[in-house]
C-alpha positions in Angstrom: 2.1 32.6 1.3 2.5 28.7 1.0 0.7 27.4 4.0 -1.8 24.3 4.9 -5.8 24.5 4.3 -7.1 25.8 7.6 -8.8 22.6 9.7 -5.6 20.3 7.6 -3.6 17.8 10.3 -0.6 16.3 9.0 -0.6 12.5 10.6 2.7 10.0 11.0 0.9 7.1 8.8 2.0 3.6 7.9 1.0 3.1 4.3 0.9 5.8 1.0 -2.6 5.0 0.4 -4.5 4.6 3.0 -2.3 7.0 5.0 -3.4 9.8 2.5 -7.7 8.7 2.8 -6.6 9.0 6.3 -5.7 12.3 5.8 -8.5 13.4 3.9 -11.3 11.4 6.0 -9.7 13.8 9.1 -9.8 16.9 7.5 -13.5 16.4 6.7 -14.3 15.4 9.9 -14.0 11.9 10.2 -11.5 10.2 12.6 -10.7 6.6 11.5 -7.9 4.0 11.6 -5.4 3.5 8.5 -6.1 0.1 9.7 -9.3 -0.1 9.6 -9.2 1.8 6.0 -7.2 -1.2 5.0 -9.7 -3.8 6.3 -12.6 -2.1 4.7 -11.0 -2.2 1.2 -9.9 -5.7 1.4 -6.8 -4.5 0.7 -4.0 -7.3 2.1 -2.8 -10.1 -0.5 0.2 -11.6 -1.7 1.7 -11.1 -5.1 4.8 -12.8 -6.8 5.7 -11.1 -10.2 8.5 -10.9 -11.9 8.8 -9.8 -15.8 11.6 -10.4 -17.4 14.0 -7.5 -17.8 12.5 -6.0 -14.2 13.3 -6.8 -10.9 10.9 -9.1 -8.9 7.8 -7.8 -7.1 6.6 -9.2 -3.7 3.7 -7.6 -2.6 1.5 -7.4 0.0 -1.4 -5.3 -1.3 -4.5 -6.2 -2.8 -7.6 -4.6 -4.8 -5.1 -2.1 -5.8 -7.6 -1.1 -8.6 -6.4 -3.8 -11.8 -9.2 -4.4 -14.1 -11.7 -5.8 -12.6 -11.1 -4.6 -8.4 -13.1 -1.7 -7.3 -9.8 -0.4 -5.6 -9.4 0.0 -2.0 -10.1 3.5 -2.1 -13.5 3.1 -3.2 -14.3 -0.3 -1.7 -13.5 1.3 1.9 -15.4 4.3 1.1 -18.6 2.5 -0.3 -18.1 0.9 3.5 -18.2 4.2 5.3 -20.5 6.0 3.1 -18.0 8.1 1.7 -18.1 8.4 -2.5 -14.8 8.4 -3.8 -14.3 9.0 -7.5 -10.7 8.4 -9.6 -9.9 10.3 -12.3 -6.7 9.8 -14.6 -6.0 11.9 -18.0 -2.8 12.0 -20.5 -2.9 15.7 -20.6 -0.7 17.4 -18.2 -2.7 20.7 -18.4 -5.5 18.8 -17.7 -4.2 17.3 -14.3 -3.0 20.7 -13.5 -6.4 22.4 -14.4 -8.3 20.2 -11.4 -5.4 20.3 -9.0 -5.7 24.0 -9.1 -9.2 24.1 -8.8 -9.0 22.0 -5.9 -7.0 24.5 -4.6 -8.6 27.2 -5.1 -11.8 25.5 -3.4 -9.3 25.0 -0.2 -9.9 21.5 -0.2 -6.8 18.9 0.0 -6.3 16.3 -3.1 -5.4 12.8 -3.2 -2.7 12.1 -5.8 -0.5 9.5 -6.9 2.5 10.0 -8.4 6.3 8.6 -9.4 8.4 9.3 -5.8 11.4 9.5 -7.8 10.3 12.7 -8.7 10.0 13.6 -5.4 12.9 15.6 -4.3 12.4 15.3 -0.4 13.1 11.8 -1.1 16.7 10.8 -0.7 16.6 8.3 -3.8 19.3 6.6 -6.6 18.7 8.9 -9.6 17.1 5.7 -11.7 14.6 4.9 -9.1 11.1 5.2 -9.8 7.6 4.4 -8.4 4.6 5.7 -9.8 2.4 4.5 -7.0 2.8 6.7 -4.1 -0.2 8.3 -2.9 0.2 11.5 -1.1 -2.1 14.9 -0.4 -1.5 18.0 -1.7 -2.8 20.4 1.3 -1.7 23.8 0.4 -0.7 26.4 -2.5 1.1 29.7 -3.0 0.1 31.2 -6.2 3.5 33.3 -6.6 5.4 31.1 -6.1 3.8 28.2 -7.7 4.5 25.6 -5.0 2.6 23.1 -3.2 2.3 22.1 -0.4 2.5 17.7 0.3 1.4 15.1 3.1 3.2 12.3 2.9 3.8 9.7 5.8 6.4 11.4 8.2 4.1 14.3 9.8 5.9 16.4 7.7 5.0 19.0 5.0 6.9 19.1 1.7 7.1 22.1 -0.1 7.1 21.3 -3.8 6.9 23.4 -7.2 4.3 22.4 -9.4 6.7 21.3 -12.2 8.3 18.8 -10.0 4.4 17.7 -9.5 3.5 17.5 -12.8 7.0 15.3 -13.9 5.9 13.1 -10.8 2.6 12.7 -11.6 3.2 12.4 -15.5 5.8 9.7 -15.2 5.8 7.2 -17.7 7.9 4.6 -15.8 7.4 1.0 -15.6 6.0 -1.0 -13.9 3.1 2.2 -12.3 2.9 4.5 -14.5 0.7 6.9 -12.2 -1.1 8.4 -15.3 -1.9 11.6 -13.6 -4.5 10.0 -11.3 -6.2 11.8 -8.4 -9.7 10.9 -6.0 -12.6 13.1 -4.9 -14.5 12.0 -1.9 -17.6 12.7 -1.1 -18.8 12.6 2.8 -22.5 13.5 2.8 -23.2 9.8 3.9 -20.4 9.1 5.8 -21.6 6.9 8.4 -19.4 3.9 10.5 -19.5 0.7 8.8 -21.9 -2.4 9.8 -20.4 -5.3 11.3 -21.6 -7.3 7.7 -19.9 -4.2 5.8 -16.8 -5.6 8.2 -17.4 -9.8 7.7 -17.8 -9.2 4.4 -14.9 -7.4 3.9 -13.3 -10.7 5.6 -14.5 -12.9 3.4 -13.3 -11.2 0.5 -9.4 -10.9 1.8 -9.7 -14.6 2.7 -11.1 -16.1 -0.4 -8.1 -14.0 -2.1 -5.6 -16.0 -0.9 -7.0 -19.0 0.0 -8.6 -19.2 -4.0 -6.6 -16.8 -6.3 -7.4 -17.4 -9.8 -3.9 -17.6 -10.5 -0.7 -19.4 -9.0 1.2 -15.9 -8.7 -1.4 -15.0 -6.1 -2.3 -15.5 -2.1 -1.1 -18.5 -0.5 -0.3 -20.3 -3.3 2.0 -17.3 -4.3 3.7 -17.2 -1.0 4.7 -21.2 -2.4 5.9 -19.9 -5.7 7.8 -16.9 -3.8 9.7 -19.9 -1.8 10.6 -21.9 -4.7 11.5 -18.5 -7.2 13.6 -17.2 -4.6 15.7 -20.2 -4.9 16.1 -19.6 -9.0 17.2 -15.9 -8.5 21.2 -16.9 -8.7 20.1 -18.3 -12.1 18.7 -15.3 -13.9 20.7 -12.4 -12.7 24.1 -10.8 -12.3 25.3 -10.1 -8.8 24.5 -6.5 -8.5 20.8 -7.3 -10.2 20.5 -10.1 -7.2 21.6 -7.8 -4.8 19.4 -4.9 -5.5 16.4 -7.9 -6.0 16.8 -8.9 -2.4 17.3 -5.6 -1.2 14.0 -4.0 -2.9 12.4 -7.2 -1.5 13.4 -6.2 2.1 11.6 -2.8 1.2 8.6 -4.3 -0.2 7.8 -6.3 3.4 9.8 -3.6 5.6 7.4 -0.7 7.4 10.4 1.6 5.6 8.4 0.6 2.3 5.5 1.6 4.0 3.6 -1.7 4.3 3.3 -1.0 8.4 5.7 -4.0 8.6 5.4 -7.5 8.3 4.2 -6.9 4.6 1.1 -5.5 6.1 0.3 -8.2 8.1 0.7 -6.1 11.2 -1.8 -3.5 10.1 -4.0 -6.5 9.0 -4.0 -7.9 13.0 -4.4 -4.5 14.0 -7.4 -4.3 12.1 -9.0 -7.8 13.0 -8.9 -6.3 16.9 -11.0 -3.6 15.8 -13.5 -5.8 13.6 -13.5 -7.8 17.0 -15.2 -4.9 18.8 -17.2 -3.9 15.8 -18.7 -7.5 15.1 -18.7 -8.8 18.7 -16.6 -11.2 17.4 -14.2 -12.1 19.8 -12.5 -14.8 18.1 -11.6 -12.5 15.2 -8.9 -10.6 18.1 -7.2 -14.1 18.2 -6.8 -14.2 15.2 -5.1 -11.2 15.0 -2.6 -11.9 17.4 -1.8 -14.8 15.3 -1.3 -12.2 12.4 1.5 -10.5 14.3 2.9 -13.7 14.7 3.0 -14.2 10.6 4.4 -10.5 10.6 7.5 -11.1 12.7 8.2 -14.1 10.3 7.8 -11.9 7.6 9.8 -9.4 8.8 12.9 -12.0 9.8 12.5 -12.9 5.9 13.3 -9.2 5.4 16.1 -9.2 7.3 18.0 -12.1 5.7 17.6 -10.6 2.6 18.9 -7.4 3.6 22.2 -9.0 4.5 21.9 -10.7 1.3 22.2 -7.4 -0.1 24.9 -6.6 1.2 27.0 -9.9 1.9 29.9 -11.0 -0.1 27.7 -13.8 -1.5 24.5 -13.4 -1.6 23.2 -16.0 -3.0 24.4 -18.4 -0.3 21.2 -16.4 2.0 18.6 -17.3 -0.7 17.7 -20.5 1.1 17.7 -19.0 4.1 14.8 -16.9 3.0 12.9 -19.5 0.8 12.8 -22.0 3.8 11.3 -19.4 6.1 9.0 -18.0 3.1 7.9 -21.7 2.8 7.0 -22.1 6.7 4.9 -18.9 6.5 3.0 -19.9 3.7 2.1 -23.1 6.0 1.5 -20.5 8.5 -0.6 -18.2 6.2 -2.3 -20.7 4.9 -3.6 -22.4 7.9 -4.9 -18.5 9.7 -6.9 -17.3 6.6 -8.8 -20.8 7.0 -9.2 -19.8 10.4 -10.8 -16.6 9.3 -12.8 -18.2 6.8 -14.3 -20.6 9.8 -15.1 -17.6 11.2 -16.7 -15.7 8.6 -17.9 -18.0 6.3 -17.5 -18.0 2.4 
C-alpha cells in the first residue's frame, strides 16, 4: 500500500530546496523556518546569465553548490549541527539501488530532479529543469510507485520510472545527475548568533564584491542594461518566452517566496534580529520587503511583455525599475555590512 513514512508531515513551502530540508529537518524532529534555512546557507544572490542559444537566467539564489560553494544544504546544516552529505552517480541502477534502500529504512530522501518529468506538473512538453528538489516520503513495492513532497502540501504519487527519467535527465542548463542528500542529526543543535552574523557577512560580501560582473549588485546593473539588448538577439516568440520565464524566476510561482527571494531574505533577518539581539538587523528587513515589491513590479511588467502585442516596447519599463533596485540593493547590503562587519 503506497502510503507516507509514519511521523512524515507534508508542509506548504516557498522554495524546492530549502522547502524539502524543511521537510526532512521536521520529520526528524527539528522544527525550523525555510527562512531561516535560507539565511543559514547564505543562499540569496543575484545572477545574470545568458549563453547563447539558451534563454536568459535571472536568479536569485546563491551557494547553489558550483565548484567552489559548500551548497546551501550543507552550509545550513554545518549551522545547525546537522551533517548533510550529496551524492550524484551516472548509473541509474545505482541511484535506484540507494533510493530503495532509503526506503526500505522508512526514512524520507532528498532528491533533485528534471520537473519536466514530473507528471503532476502541468508543463509545455519541451520544458525542463533539472533543479527541483523534492522528498520522496513513501513506497509501494507492487506497484512500484513513490510517494513525493513537493511545495503544495500535497503528495504525488509517482512510478519509479518517471523518477528515474526525472532524475537522469540530461537537459541543459541542470542536468540533476541523479543527486540525492543524507542528513545526519545526532548534533543538531540551534545555531549561534556568530553562526548567524557570519552567515551575514557572507550573503553581503556576495553582492557587494562578486568576483565577477554577472554577479550581486553589479549584476542587477548588467540585468538593467541586458534587458534593454533583448529585442536585438531574439525572435519575437524567444523574447516573449525570455520575459515570461523571467517573471517565473522572481515570481513566488517559481518558487523564490517572491520578490526573487528577497521576501524570505527579510523574513529571515527578523529572526537573526531575535537570535543576535540585533535589533537593527529587523529594520533592515523591512527594508528588504520594500526591494521585494520592486522586484516583484519588475515581474509584472514583464509578464505583460509576454503577452502584449509588442513586447519589446515594456523592456525599458523593466530595465529602468531593475536599475533603481540595484541603487536600492546596493545601498541595504551596505547597510548590513555596517552591521555585521566584513
Amino acid at each position: 500500500m503506497l502510503k507516507p513514512f509514519a511521523g512524515f508531515r507534508t508542509l506548504e513551502t516557498h522554495h524546492c530546496v530549502t522547502g524539502s530540508i524543511r521537510h526532512i529537518y521536521e520529520f526528524y524532529g527539528y522544527p525550523i523556518s525555510e527562512e531561516l534555512l535560507l539565511g543559514l546557507g547564505s543562499g540569496v544572490g543575484f545572477v545574470y546569465w545568458h549563453m547563447k542559444g539558451m534563454d536568459p537566467i535571472l536568479g536569485g539564489r546563491a551557494n547553489v553548490g558550483r565548484p567552489g560553494e559548500e551548497g546551501l544544504e550543507k552550509t545550513a546544516g554545518r549551522r545547525t549541527g546537522v551533517v548533510v552529505e550529496s551524492f550524484r552517480t551516472s548509473s541509474t541502477r545505482k541511484a535506484e539501488k540507494a533510493l530503495l534502500d532509503m526506503m526500505a529504512a522508512g526514512e524520507p530522501m532528498m532528491v533533485v530532479l528534471d520537473m519536466g518529468f514530473l507528471p503532476y506538473f502541468d508543463l509545455p512538453e519541451d520544458f525542463h529543469f533539472g533543479g527541483h528538489a523534492v522528498v520522496v516520503a513513501g513506497y509501494d513495492a507492487d506497484t512500484k510507485r513513490v510517494l513525493i513532497a513537493d511545495r503544495d502540501g500535497e503528495l504525488y504519487p509517482v512510478s519509479l520510472e518517471d523518477v528515474a527519467k526525472a532524475r537522469g535527465s540530461k537537459f541543459k542548463p541542470f542536468p540533476p545527475q541523479n543527486q540525492w542528500f543524507t542528513f545526519g542529526f545526532r548534533g543538531k543543535r540551534p545555531p549561534g548568533p556568530q553562526e548567524v552574523l557570519h552567515a551575514i557577512r557572507e550573503v553581503t560580501t556576495g553582492m557587494l564584491e562578486p568576483p565577477i560582473s554577472n554577479l550581486g549588485v553589479k549584476g542587477i546593473r548588467k540585468a538593467a542594461k541586458r534587458v534593454l539588448k533583448w529585442p536585438d538577439i531574439m525572435d519575437e516568440e524567444g523574447l516573449r518566452r525570455a520575459c515570461f520565464n523571467i517573471f517565473i524566476f522572481i515570481d513566488a510561482t517559481g518558487g523564490t517566496g517572491g520578490g526573487i527571494f528577497r521576501y524570505m531574505y527579510g523574513r529571515f533577518l527578523q529572526e537573526a534580529a531575535d537570535i543576535t539581539g540585533e535589533a537593527r538587523l529587523a529594520a533592515v528587513g523591512g527594508e528588504m520587503k520594500g526591494i521585494a515589491n520592486r522586484w516583484q513590479e519588475v515581474a509584472q511588467i514583464l509578464k505583460e511583455a509576454s503577452e502584449a502585442r509588442d513586447p519589446a516596447g515594456m523592456l525599458p519599463q523593466a530595465a529602468i525599475r531593475t536599475q533603481v533596485i540595484a541603487d536600492q540593493e546596493q545601498a541595504t547590503w551596505e547597510s548590513l555590512r555596517d552591521i555585521v562587519g566584513q
